[in-house]
Backbone and ligand atoms as CSV (ligand in chain L), in Angstrom:
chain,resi,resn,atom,element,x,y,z
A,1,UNK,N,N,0.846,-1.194,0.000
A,1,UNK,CA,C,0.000,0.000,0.000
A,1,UNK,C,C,0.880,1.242,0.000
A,2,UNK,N,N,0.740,2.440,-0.936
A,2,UNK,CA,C,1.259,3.200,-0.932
A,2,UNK,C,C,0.800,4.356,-0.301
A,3,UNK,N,N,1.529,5.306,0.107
A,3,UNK,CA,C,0.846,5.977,0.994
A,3,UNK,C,C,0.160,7.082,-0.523
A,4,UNK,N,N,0.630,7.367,-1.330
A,4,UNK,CA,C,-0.363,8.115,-2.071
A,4,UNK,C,C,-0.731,7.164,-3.379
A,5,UNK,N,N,-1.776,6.925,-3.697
A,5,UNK,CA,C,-2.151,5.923,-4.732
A,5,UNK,C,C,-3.036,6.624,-5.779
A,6,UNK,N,N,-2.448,8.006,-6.376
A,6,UNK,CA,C,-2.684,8.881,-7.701
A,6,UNK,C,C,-1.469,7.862,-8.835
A,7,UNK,N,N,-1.910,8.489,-9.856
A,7,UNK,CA,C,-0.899,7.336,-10.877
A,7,UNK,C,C,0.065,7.791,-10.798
A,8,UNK,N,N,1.104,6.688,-11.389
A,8,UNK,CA,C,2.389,7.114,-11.392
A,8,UNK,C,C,2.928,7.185,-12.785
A,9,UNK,N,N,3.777,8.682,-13.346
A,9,UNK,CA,C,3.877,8.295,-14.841
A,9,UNK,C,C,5.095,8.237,-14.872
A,10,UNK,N,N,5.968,6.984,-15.920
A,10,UNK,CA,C,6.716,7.134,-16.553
A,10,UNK,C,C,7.021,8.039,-17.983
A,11,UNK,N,N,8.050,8.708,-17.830
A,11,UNK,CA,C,8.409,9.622,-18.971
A,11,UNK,C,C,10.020,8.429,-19.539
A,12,UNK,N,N,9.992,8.814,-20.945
A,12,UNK,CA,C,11.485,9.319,-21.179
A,12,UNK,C,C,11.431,8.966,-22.580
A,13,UNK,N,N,12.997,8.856,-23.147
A,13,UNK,CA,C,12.924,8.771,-24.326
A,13,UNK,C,C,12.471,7.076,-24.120
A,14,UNK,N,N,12.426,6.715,-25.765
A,14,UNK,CA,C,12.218,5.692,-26.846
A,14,UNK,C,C,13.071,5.087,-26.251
A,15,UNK,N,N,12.354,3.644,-25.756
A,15,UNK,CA,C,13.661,2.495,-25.514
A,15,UNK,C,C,14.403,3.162,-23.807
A,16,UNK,N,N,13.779,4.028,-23.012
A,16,UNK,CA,C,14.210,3.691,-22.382
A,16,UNK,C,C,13.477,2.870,-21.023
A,17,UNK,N,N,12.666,2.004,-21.432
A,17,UNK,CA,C,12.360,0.716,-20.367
A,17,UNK,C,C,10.826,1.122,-19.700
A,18,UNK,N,N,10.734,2.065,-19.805
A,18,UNK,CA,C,8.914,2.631,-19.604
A,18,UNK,C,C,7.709,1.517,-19.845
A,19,UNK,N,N,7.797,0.780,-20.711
A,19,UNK,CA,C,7.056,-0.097,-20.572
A,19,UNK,C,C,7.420,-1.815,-19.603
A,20,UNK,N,N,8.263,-2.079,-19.807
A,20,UNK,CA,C,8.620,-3.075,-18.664
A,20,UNK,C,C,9.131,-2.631,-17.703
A,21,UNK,N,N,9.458,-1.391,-17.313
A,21,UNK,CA,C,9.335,-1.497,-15.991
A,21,UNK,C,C,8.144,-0.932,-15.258
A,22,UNK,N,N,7.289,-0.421,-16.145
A,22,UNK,CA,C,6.611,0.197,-15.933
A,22,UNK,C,C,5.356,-1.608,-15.065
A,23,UNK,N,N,4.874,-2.421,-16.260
A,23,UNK,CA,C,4.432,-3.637,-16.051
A,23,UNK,C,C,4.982,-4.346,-14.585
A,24,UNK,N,N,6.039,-3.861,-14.307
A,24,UNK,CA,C,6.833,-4.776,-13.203
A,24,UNK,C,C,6.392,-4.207,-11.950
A,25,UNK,N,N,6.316,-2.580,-11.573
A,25,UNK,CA,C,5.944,-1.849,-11.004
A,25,UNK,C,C,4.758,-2.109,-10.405
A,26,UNK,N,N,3.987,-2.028,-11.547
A,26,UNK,CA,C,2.461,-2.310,-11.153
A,26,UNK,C,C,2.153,-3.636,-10.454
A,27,UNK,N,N,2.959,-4.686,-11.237
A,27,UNK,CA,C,2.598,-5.792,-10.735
A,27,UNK,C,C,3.379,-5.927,-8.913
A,28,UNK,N,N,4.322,-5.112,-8.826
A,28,UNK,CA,C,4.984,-5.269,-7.454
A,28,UNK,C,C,3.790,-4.566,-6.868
A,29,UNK,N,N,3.113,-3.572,-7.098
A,29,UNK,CA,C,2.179,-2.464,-6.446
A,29,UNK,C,C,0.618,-3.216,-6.286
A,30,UNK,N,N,1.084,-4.139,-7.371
A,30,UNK,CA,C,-0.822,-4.593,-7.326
A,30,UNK,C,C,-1.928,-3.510,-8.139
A,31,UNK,N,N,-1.075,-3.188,-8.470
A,31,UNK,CA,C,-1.614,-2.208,-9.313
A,31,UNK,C,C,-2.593,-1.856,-10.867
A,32,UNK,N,N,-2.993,-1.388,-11.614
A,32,UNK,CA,C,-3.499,-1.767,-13.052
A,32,UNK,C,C,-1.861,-0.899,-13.711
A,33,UNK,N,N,-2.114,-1.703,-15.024
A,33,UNK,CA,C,-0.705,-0.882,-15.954
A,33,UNK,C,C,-1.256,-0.650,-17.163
A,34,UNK,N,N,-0.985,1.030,-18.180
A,34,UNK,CA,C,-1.384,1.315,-19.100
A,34,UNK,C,C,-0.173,1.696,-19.974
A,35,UNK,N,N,-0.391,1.435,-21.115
A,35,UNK,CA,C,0.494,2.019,-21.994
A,35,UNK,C,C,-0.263,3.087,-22.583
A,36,UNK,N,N,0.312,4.088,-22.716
A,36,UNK,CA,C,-0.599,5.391,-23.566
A,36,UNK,C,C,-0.566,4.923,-25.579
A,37,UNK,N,N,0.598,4.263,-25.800
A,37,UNK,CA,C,0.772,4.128,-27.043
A,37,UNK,C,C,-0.393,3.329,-27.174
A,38,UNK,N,N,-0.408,1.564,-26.387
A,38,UNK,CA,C,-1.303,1.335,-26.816
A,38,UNK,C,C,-2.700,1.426,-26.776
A,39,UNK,N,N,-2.515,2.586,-25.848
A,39,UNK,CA,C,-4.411,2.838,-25.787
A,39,UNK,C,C,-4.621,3.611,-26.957
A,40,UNK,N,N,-3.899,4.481,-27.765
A,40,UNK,CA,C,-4.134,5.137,-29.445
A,40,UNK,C,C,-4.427,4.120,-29.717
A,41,UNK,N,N,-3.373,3.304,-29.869
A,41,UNK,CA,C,-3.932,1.920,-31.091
A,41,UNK,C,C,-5.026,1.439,-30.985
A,42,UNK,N,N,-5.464,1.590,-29.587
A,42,UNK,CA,C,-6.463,0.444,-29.578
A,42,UNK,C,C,-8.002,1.329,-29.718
A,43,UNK,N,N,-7.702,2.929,-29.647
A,43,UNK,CA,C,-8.559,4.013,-29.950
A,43,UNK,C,C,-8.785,4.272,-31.286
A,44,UNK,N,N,-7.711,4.132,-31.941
A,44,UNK,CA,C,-8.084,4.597,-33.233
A,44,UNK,C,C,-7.747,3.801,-34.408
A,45,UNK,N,N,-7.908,1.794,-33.518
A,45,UNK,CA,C,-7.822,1.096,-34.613
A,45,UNK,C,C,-7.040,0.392,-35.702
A,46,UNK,N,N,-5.811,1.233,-35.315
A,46,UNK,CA,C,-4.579,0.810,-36.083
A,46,UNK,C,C,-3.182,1.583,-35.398
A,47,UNK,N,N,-2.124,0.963,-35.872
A,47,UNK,CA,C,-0.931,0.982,-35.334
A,47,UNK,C,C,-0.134,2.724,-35.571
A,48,UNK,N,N,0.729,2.601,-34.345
A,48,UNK,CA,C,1.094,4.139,-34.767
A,48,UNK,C,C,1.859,4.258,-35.551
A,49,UNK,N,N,2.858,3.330,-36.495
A,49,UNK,CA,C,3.129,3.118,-37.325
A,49,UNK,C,C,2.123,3.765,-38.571
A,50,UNK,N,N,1.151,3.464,-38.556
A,50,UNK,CA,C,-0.421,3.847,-39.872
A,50,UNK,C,C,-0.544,4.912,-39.500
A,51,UNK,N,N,-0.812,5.220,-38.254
A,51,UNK,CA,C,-1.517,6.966,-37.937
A,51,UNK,C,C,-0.240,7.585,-38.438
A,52,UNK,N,N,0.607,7.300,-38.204
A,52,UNK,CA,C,2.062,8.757,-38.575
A,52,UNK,C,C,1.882,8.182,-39.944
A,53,UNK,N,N,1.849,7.310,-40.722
A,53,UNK,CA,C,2.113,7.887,-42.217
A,53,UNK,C,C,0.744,7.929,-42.820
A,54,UNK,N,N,-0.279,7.807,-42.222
A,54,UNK,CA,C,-1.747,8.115,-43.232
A,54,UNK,C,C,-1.881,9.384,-42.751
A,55,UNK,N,N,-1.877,9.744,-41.189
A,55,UNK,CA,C,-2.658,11.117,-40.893
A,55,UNK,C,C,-2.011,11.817,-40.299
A,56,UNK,N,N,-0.171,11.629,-40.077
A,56,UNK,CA,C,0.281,12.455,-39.407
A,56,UNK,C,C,0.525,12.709,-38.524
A,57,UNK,N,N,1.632,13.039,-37.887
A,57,UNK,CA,C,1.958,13.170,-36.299
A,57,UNK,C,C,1.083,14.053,-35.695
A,58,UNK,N,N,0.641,15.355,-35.956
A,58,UNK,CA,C,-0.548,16.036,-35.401
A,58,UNK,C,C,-1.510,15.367,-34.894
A,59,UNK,N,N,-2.019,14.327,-35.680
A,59,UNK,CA,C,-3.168,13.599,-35.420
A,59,UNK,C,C,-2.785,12.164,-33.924
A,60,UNK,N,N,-1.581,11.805,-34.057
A,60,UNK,CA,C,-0.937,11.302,-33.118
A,60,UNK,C,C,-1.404,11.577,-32.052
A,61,UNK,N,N,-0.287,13.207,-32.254
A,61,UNK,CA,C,-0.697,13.692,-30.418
A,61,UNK,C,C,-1.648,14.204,-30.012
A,62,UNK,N,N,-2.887,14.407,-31.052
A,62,UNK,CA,C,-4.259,14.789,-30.772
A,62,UNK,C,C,-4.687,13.692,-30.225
A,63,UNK,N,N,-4.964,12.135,-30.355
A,63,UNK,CA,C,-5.182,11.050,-29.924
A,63,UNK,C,C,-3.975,10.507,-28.489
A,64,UNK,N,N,-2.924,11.056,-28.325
A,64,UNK,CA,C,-2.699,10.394,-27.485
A,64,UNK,C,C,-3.125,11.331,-26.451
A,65,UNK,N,N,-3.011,12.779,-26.762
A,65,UNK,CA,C,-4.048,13.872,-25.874
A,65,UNK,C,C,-5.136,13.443,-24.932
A,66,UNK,N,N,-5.774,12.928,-26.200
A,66,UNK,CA,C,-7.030,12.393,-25.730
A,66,UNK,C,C,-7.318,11.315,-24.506
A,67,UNK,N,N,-6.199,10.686,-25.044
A,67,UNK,CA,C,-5.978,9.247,-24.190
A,67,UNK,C,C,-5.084,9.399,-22.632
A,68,UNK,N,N,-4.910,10.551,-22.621
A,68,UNK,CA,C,-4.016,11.752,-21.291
A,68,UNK,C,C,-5.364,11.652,-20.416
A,69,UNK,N,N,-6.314,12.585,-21.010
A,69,UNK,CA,C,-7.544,13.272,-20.217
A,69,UNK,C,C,-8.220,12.046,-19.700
A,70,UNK,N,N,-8.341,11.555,-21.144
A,70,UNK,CA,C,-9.426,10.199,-20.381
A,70,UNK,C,C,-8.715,9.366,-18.737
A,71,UNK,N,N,-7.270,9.740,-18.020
A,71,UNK,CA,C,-6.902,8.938,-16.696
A,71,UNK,C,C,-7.382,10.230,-15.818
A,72,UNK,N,N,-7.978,11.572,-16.202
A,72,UNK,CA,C,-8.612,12.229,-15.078
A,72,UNK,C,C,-9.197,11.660,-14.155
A,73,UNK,N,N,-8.426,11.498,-12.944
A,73,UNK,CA,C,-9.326,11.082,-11.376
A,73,UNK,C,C,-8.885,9.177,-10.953
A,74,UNK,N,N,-7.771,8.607,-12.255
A,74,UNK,CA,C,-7.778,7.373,-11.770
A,74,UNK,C,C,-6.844,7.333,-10.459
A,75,UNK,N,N,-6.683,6.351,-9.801
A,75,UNK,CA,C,-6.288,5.376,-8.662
A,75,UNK,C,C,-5.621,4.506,-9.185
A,76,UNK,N,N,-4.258,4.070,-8.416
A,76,UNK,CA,C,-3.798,2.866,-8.325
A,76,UNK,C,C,-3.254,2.164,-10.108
A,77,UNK,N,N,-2.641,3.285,-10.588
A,77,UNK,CA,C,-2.419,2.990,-12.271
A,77,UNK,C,C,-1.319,3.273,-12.018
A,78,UNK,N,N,-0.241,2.375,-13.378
A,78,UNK,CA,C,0.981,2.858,-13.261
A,78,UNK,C,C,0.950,3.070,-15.160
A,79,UNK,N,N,1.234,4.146,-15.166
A,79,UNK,CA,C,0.990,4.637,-16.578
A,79,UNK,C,C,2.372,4.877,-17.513
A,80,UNK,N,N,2.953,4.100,-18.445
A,80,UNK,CA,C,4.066,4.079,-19.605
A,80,UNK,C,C,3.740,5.224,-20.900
A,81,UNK,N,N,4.049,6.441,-20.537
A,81,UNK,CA,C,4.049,7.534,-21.785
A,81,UNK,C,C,5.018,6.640,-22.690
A,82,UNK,N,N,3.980,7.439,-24.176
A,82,UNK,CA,C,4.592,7.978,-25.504
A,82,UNK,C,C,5.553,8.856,-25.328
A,83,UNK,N,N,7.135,8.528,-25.783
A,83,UNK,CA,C,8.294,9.397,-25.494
A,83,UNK,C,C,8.216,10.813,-26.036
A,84,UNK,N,N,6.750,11.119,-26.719
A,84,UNK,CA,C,7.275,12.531,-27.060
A,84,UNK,C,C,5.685,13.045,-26.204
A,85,UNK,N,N,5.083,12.424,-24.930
A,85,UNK,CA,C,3.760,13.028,-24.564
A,85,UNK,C,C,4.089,14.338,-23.530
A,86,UNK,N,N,5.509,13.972,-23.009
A,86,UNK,CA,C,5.636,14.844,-21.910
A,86,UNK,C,C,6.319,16.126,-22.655
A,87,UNK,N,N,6.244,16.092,-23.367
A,87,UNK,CA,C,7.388,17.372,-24.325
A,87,UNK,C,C,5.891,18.529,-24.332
A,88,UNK,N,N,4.927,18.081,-24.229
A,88,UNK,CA,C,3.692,19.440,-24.780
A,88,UNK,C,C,3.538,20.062,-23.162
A,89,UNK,N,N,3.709,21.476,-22.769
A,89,UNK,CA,C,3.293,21.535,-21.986
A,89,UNK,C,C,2.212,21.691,-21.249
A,90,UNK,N,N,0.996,21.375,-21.768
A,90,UNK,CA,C,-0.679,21.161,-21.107
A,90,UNK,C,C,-0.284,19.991,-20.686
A,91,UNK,N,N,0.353,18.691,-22.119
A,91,UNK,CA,C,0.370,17.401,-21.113
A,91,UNK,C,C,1.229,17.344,-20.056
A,92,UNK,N,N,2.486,18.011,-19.791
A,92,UNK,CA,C,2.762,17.742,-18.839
A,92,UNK,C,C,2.399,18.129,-17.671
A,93,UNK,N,N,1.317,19.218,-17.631
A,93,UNK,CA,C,0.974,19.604,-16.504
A,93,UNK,C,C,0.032,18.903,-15.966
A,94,UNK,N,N,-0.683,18.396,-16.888
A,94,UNK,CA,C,-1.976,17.789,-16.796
A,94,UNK,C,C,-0.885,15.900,-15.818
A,95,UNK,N,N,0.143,15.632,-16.441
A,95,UNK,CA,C,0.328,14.721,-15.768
A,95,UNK,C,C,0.736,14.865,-14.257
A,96,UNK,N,N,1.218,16.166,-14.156
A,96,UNK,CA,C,1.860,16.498,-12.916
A,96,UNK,C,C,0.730,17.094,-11.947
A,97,UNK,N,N,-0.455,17.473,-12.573
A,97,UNK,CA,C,-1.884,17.288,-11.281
A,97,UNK,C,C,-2.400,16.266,-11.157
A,98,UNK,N,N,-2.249,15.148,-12.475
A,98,UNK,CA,C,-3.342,14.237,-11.855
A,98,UNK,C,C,-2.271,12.644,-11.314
A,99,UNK,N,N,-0.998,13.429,-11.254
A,99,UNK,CA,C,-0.180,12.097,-10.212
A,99,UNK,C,C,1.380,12.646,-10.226
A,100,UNK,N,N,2.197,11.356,-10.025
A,100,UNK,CA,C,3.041,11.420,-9.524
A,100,UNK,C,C,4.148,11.255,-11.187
A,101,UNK,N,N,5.082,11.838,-11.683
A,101,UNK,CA,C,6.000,11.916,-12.615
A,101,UNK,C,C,7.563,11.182,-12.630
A,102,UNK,N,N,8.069,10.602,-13.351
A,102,UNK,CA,C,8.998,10.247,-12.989
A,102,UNK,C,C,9.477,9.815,-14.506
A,103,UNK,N,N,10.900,10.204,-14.514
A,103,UNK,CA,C,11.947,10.030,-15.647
A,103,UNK,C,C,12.657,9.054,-15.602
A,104,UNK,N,N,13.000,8.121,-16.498
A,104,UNK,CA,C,13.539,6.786,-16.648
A,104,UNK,C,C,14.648,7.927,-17.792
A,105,UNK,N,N,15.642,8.227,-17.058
A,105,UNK,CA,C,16.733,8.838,-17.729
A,105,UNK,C,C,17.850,7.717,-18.317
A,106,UNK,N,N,18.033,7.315,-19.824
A,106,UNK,CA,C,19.134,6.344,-20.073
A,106,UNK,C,C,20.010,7.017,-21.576
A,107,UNK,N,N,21.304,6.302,-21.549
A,107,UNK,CA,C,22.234,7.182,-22.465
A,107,UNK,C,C,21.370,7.027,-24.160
A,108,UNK,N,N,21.715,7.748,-25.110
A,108,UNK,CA,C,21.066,7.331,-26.471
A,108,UNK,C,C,21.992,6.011,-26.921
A,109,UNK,N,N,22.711,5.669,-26.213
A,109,UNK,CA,C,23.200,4.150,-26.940
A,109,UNK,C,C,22.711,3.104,-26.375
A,110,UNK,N,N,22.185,3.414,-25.127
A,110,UNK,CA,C,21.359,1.862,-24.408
A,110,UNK,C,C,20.065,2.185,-25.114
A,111,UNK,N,N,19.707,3.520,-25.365
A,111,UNK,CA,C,18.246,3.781,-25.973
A,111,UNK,C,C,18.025,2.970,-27.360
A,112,UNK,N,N,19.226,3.196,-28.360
A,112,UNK,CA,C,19.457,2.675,-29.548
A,112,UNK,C,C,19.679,1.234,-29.344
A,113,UNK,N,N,20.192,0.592,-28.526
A,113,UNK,CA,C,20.344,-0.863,-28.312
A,113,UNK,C,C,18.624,-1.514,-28.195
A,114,UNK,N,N,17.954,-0.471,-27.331
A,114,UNK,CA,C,16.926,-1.384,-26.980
A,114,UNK,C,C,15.811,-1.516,-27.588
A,115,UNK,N,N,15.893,-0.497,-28.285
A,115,UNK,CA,C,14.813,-0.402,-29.619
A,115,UNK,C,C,15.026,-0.780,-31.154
A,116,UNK,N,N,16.404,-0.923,-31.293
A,116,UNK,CA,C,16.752,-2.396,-32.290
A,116,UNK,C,C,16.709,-1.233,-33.749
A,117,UNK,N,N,16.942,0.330,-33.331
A,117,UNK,CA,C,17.176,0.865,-34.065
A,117,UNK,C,C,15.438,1.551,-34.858
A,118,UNK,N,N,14.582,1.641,-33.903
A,118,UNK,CA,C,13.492,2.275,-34.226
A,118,UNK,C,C,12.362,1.518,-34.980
A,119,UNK,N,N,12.479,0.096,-35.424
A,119,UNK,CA,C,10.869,-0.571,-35.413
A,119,UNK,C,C,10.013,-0.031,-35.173
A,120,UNK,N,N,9.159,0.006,-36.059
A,120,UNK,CA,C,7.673,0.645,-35.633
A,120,UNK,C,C,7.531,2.203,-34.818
A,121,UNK,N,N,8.863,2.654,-35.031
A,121,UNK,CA,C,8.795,4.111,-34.095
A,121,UNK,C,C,9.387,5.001,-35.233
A,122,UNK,N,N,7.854,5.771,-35.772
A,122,UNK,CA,C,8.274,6.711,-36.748
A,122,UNK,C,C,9.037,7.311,-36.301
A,123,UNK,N,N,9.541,8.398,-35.405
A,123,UNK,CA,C,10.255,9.000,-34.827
A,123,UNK,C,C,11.913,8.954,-34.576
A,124,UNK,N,N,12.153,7.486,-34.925
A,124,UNK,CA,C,13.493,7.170,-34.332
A,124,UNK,C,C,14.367,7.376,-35.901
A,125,UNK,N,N,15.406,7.671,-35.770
A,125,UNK,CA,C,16.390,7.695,-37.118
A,125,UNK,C,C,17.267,6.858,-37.273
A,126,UNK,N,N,17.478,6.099,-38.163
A,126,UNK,CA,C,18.694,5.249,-38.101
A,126,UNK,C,C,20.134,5.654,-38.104
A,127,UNK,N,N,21.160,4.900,-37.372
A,127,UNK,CA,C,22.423,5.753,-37.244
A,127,UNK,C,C,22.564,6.237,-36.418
A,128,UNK,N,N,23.895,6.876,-36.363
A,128,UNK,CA,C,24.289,7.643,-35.032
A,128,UNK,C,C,24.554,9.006,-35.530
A,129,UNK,N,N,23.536,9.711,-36.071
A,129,UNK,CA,C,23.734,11.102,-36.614
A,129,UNK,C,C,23.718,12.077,-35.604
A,130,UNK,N,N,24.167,13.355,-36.037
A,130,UNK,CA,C,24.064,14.455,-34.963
A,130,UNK,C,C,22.900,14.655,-34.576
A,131,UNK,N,N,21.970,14.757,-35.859
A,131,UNK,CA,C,20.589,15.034,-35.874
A,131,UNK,C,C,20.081,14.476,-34.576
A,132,UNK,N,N,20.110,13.209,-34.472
A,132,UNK,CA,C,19.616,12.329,-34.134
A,132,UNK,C,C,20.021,12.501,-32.201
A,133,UNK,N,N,21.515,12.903,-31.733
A,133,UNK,CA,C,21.931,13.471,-30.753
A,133,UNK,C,C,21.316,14.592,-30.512
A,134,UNK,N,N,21.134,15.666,-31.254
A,134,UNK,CA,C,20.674,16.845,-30.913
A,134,UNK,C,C,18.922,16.563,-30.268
A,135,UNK,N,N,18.265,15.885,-31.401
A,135,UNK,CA,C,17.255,15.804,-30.980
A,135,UNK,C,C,17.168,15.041,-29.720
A,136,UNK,N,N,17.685,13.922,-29.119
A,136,UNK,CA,C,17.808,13.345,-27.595
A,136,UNK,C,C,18.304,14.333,-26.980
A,137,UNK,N,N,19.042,15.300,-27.037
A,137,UNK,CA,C,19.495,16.561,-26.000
A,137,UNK,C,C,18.294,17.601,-25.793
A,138,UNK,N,N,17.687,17.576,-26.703
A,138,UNK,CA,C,16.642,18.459,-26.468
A,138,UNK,C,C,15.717,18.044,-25.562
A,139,UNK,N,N,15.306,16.983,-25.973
A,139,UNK,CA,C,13.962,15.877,-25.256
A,139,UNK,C,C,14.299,16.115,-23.889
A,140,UNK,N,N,15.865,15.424,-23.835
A,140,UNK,CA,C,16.246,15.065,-21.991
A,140,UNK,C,C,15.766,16.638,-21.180
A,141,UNK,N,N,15.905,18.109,-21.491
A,141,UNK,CA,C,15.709,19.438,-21.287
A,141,UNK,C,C,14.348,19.307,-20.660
A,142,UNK,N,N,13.427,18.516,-21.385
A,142,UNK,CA,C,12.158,18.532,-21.053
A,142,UNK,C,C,11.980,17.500,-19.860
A,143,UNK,N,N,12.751,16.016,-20.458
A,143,UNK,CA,C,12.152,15.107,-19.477
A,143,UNK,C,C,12.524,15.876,-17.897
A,144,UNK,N,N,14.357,16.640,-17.473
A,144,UNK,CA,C,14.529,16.983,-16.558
A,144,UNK,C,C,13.455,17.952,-15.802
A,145,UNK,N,N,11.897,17.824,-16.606
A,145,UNK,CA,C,11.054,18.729,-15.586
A,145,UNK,C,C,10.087,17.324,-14.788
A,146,UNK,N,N,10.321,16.203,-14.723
A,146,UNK,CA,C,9.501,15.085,-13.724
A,146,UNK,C,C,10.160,15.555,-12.755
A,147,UNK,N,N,9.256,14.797,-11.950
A,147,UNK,CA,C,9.313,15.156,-10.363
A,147,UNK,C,C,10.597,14.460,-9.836
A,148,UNK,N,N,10.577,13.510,-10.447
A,148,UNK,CA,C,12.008,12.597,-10.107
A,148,UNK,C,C,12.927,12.261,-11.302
A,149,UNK,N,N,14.031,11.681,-10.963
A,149,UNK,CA,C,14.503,11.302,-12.305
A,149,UNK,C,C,15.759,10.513,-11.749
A,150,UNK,N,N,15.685,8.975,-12.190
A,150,UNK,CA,C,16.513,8.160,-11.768
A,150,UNK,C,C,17.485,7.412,-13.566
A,151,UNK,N,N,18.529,6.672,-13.110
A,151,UNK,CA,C,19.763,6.646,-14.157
A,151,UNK,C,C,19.149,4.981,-14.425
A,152,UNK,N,N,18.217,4.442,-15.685
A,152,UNK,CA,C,17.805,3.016,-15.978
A,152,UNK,C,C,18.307,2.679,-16.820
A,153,UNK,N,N,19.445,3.044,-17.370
A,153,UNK,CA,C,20.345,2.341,-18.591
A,153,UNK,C,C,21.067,0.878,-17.978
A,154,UNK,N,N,21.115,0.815,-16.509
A,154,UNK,CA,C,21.632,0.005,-16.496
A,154,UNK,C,C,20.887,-0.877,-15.250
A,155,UNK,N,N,20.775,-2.846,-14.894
A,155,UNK,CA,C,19.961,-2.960,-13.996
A,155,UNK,C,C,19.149,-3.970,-14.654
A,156,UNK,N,N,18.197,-4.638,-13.805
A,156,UNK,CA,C,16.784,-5.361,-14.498
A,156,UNK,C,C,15.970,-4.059,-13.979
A,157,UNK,N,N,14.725,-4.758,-14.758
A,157,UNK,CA,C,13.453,-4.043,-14.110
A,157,UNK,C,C,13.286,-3.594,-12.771
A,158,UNK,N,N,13.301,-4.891,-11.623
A,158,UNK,CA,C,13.173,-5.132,-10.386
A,158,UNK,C,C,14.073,-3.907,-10.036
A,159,UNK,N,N,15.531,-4.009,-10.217
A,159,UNK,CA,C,16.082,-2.862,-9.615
A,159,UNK,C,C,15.614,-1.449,-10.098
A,160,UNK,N,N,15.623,-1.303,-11.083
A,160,UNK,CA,C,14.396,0.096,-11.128
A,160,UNK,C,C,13.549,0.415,-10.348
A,161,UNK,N,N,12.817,-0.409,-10.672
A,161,UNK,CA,C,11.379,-0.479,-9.624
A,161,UNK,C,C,11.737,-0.024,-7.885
A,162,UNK,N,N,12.956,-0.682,-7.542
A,162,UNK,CA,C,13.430,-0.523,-6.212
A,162,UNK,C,C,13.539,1.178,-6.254
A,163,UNK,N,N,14.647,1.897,-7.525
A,163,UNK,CA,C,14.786,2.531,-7.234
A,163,UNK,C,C,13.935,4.035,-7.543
A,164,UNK,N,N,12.558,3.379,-7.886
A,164,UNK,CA,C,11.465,4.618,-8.130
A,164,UNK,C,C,11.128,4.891,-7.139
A,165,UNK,N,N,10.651,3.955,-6.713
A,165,UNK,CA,C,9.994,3.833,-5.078
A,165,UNK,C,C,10.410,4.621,-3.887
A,166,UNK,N,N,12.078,4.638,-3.830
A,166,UNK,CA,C,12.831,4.986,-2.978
A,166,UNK,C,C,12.713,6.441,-3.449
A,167,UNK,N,N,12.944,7.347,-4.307
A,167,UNK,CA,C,12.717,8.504,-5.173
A,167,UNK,C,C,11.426,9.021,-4.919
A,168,UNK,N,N,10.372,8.046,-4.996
A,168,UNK,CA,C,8.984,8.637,-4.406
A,168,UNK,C,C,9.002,8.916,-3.001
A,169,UNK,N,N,9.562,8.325,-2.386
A,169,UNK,CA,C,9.736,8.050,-0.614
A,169,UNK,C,C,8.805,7.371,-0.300
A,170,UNK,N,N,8.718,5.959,-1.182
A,170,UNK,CA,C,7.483,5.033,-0.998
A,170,UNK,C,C,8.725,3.339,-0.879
A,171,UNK,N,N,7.525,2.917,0.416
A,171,UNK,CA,C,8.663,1.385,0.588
A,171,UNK,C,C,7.034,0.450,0.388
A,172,UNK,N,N,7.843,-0.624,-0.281
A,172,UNK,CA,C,6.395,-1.567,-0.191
A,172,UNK,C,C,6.367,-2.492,1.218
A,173,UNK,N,N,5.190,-2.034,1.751
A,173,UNK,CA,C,4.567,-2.527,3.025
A,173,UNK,C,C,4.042,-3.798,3.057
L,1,LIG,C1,C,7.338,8.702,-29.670
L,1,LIG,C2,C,7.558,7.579,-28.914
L,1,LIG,C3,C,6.792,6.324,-29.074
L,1,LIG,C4,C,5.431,6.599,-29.709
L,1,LIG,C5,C,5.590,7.389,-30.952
L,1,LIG,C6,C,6.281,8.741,-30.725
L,1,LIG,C7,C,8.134,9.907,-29.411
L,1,LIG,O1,O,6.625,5.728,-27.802
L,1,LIG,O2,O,4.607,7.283,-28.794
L,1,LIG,O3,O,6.329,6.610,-31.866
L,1,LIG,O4,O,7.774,11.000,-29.861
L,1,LIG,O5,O,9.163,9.784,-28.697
L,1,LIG,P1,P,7.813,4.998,-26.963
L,1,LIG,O6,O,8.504,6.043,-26.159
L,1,LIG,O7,O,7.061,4.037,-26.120
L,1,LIG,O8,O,8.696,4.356,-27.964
């Protein structure tokens, strides 16, 4: 039992572990677990792969927007952002009233390892271009506004998980 049980969001870039550790979390917490990506998909029917090349990234973050508002007022969720949801600032505010924030900060080469070089993630570039640096330097600017922000490049899940908890000033009881 935690002493505050508003959701908890993971931020960060692409590939860095937001969704499994995010799953691990919950399941240590007893918790429900959401992915925001796949609640688009499962909102609007097809993969985000299709939405970015039929209708556009606009239309993206209008739907994953959507899929933000709709956790107004939940309990006991541990919620895995879309790496670019916390970059808008309504969403991030909106995540930072309706819970608790937290950055899964990891280098762009464990990021690039773990995403196998961007599958299914319009967003990601192949290579090790500047471009591609600049744009992760920018992102991290933003992620450094969560409430917390711990180093997950390296570790299993479990130890993450240990060390969110401890960052929240939450011990499991
Ligand atoms: C994006 C990250 C992806 C997905 C979309 C856009 C981004 O999620 O929401 O491809 O802008 O960083 P993951 O962070 O889960 O890969």
């Amino acid at each position: 039992v935690l002493h505050d049980e508003r959701p908890i969001f993971l931020v960060g870039f692409m590939g860095s572990g937001k969704s499994a550790v995010g799953r691990r979390l919950a399941e240590r917490l007893g918790w429900g677990f959401v992915d925001t990506d796949a609640l688009v998909e499962r909102e609007e029917g097809r993969s985000i792969e299709r939405i970015f090349r039929e209708s556009g990234e606009g239309s993206f973050r209008e739907a994953e927007w959507h899929v933000l508002r709709g956790l107004e007022g939940a309990r006991r969720v541990v919620v895995a952002t879309g790496g670019g949801l916390f970059l808008g600032v309504l969403q991030r505010h909106m995540m930072k009233r309706l819970g608790r924030t937290v950055w899964l900060d990891v280098s762009l080469s464990t990021a690039r390892a773990r995403t196998e070089n961007g599958e299914g993630r319009p967003l990601w570039e192949r290579g090790d271009s500047t471009a591609m640096r600049v744009f992760f330097e920018k992102r991290r600017a933003a992620y450094a506004m969560a409430d917390v922000r711990l180093d997950a490049s390296r570790g299993l899940p479990d130890a993450v998980v240990i060390q969110i908890l401890t960052k929240l000033g939450e011990h499991l009881r």
